[in-house]
N, C-alpha and C positions, 0 to 999 in steps of 0.2 A: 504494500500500500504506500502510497505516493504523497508525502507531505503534501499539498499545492502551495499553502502559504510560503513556504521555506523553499519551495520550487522557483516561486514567482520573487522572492527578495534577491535569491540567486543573481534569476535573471537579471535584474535592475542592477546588481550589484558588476556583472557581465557588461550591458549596456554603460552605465559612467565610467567602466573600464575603457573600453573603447572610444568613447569622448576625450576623455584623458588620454587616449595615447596608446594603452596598454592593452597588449592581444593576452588574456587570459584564458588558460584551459578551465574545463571543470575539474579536476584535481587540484589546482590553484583555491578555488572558488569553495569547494566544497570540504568541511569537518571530519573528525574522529567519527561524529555520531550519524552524518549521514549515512544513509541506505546505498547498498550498490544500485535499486533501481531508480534512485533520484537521481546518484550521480550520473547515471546512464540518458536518462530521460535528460537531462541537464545537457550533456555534450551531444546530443542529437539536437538539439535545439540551436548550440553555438554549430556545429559541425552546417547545418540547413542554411547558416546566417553567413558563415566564412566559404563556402563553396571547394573546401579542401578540408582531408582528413585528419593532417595534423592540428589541429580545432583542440582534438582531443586527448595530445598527450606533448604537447611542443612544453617547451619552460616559457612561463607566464610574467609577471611583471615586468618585463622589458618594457620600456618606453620607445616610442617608434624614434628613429632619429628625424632631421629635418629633411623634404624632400628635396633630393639629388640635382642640383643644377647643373648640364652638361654645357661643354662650351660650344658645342652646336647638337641640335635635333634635327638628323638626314642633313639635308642640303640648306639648313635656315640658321642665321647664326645670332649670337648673342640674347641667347633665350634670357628672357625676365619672369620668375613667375608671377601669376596675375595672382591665383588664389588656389588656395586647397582646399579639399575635405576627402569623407571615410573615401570616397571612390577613386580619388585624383587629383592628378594636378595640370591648368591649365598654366602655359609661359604663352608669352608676348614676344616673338621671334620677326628677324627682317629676312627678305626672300630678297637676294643681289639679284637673280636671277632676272626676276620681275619686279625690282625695286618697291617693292612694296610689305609693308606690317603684316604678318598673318597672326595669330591664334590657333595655337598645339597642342591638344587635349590628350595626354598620357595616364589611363588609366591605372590604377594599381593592378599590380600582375596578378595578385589572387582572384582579382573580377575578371580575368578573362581563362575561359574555361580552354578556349583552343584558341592560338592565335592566327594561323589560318583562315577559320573561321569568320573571326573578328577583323581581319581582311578584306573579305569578302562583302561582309556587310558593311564596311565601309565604302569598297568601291559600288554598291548598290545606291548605297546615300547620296554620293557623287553624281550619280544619273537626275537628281533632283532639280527641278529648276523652279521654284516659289519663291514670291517677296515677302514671304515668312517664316524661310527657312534659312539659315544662314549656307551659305555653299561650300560644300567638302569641295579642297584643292587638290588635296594628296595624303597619302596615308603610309605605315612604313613601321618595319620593325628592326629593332638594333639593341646591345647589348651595353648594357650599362654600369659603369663602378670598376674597380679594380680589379684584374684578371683574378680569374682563382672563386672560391666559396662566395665571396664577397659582388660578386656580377649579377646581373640578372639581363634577361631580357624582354624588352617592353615593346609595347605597341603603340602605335599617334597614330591620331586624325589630325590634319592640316587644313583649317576654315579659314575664311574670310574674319576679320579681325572688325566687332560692331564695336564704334565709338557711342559711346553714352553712358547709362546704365541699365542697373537689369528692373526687374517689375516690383522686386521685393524692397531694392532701394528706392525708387519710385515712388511707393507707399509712404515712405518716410518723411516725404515732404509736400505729400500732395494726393488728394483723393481725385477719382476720376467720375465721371456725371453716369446718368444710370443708360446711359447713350451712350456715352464711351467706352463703356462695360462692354455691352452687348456688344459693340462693333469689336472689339479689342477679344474676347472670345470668340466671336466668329470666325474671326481672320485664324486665331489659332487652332482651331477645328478645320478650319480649311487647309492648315500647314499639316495639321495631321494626318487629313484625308487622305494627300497626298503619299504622306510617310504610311501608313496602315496599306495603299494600297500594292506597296512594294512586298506586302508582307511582314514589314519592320514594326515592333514595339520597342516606342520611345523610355517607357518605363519609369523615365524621370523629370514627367511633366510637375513642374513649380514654378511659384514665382522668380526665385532663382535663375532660372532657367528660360526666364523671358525677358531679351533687351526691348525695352520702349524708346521711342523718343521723344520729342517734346508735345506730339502729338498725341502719345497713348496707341502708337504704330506698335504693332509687336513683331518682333524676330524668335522664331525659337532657336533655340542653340543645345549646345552637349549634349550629343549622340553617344557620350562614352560609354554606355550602358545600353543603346540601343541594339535588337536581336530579332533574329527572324524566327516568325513561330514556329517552324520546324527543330531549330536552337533550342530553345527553348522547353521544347517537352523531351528532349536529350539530356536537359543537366538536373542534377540535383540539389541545387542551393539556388539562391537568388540574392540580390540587394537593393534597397531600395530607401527611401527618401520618408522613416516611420508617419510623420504630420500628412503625409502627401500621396500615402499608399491609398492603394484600393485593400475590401473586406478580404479575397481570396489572397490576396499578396501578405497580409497579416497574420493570417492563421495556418500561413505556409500551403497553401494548396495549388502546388505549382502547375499541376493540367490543366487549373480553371485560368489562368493567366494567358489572355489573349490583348484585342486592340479594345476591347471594352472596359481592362483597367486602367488605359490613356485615360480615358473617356470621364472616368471615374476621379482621377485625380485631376484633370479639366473641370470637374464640380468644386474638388475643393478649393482649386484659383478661384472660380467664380463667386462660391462664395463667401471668402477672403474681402474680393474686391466689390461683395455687395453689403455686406455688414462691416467691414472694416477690421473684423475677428479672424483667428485661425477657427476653421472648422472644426477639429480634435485635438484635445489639448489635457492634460494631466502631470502630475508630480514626478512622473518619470517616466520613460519610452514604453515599457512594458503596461503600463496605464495607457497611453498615446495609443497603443496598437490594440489593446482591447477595447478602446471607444471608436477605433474603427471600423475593426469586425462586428461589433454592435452598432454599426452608424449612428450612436451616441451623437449628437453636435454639440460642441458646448452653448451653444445660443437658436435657440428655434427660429428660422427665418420667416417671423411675424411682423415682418418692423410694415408699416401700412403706408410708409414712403416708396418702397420697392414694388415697380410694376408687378400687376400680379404677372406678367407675361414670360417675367425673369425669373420670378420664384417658382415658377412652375417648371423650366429649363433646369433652372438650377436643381432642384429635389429629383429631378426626374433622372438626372446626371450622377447625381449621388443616393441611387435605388442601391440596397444592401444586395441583390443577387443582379448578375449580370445580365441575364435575361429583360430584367424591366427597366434597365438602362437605355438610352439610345443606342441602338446598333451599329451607327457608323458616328463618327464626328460629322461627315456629310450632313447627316441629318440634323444635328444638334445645329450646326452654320445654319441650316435653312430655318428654322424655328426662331433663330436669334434675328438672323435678315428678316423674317417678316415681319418682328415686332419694329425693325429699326424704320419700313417701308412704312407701317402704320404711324410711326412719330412723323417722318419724314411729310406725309399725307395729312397730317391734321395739322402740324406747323405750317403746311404751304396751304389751308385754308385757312388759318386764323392772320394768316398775312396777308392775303387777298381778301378776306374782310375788311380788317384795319383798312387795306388801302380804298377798298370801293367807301365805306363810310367817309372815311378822310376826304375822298374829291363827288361824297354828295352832299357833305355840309356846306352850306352858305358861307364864306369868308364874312359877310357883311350883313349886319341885321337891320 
């Protein structure tokens, strides 16, 4: 019999591991008095979460060191990293070639299951051509670190490099109209459509994950994590973005993971950027992931400023089974266009109002 309380502080205690730095096994994690079956049930859980099986037996509190800056990435030179986290890291590299800034997204090697693979779906991405997907340039694997134990070898994607920021720092300084929502989600359902019909899930749709401009234009970006469904029911772990996942991605049920958990964490941008809230939210990840597999929200989207036209998109996007989701992003863009055509349409009559009254009033009494 299986503590669960003592299961589940594990976990959390697992998770701020990771935050911090530190790749811990469950022998690390767990007591004298734990059960062989907690401790087992425990490294099945990290082992599903790290996509490799030393999970379960490597030495534990190591702090990861800082990520590797090489003096070029392929053919691009004087990388700068932009930013990290758990999956990667992006640098800011110049192309002599083509005199131009790119953007060099090098995932962590544990996230990539095959690198071939991860090739492949790069050079798919590359076939992309939308004004809301950022454009894969080139892609490439090379060995990195000091000869010997100490090497590895990694994989990049090579994009177009978007000046601005991303959606999540956006938020920080500025809300967008219940218009701009809808147009700024549709265009990203549109960028998806496009990506979902390659085959590809993006995986790690967030605000993070979307540069705007001044306009509330969206680019989607980092594909680092992007896979093709047939990839995908081939591995056995996954990673993913906890605030941001879908229900099946949280309770680990990796066959139900197709283009409908985009679709899912496109709910929870949306709505982010209609209450101005994270969607699920709790004391710790492992709280975070149980209020998403229960589509818990921390805030009921009741606020009676919010067309009902969006909150019906919105809830409809973040259905706890995939099935009563929308089924393509396709679809989800067309529902949001036709609220935008219906503002569109009653603004261009209350202006043609205005103006007929304006030249039937008498200037002169």
């Amino acid at each position: 019999m299986i503590d669960e309380d003592r299961l589940e502080e594990l976990k959390d205690r697992w998770w701020k591991g990771q935050e911090e730095g530190r790749n811990l096994a469950a022998s690390d994690l767990c007591g004298p008095n734990d059960t062989a079956e907690l401790i087992e049930a425990l490294g099945r859980y990290i082992f599903d979460r790290l996509e490799f099986s030393e999970a379960w037996d490597r030495p534990g509190g190591q702090e990861t060191p800082p990520p590797y800056i090489p003096t070029t990435i392929g053919r691009y030179r004087e990388p700068k990293r932009l930013n990290s986290g758990t999956f990667g890291t992006v640098y800011l590299a110049f192309d002599d070639i083509l005199n131009r800034h790119v953007a060099i997204m090098v995932p962590n090697p544990e996230y990539i299951a095959n690198s071939a693979e991860f090739l492949r779906e790069a050079q798919l991405l590359a076939q992309l051509r939308h004004p809301n997907i950022v454009p894969v340039y080139d892609c490439g694997e090379e060995r990195w670190g000091a000869s010997g134990t100490d090497s590895q070898n990694v994989c990049y994607i090579v994009t177009a490099h978007i000046a601005g920021g991303s959606l999540s720092e956006k938020l920080r300084t500025g809300k967008p109209t219940h218009y701009e929502v809808a147009r700024l989600i549709a265009d990203v359902c549109d960028a998806l459509g496009a990506v979902h019909a390659l085959n590809i899930c993006h995986r790690d749709i967030k605000p993070a994950n979307i540069m705007v401009d001044d306009s509330w234009k969206p680019v989607l970006i980092d594909f680092g994590l992007a896979v093709t469904q047939e990839a995908l029911k081939d591995r056995t772990g996954y990673s993913f973005s906890p605030a941001y996942t879908s229900p099946e991605q949280a309770v680990g049920k990796l066959e139900e993971i197709d283009h409908r958990s985009d679709i899912f964490s496109i709910g929870v941008t949306f709505y982010e950027l209609l209450t101005g809230q994270q969607a699920f939210t709790g004391t710790s990840i492992s709280e975070v992931l149980r209020n998403v597999a229960q589509c818990h929200l921390a805030v009921p989207i009741d606020d009676r400023a919010i067309p009902s036209d969006l909150k019906r998109a919105c809830v409809k996007a973040l259905s706890r089974q995939p099935e009563d989701r929308y089924q393509s992003a396709v679809h989800m863009a067309d529902d949001l266009r036709g609220y935008l055509r219906r503002v569109d349409k009653i603004e261009s009559g209350e202006v043609h109002l205005l103006l007929q009254r304006l030249f039937e009033t008498p200037l002169c009494q």
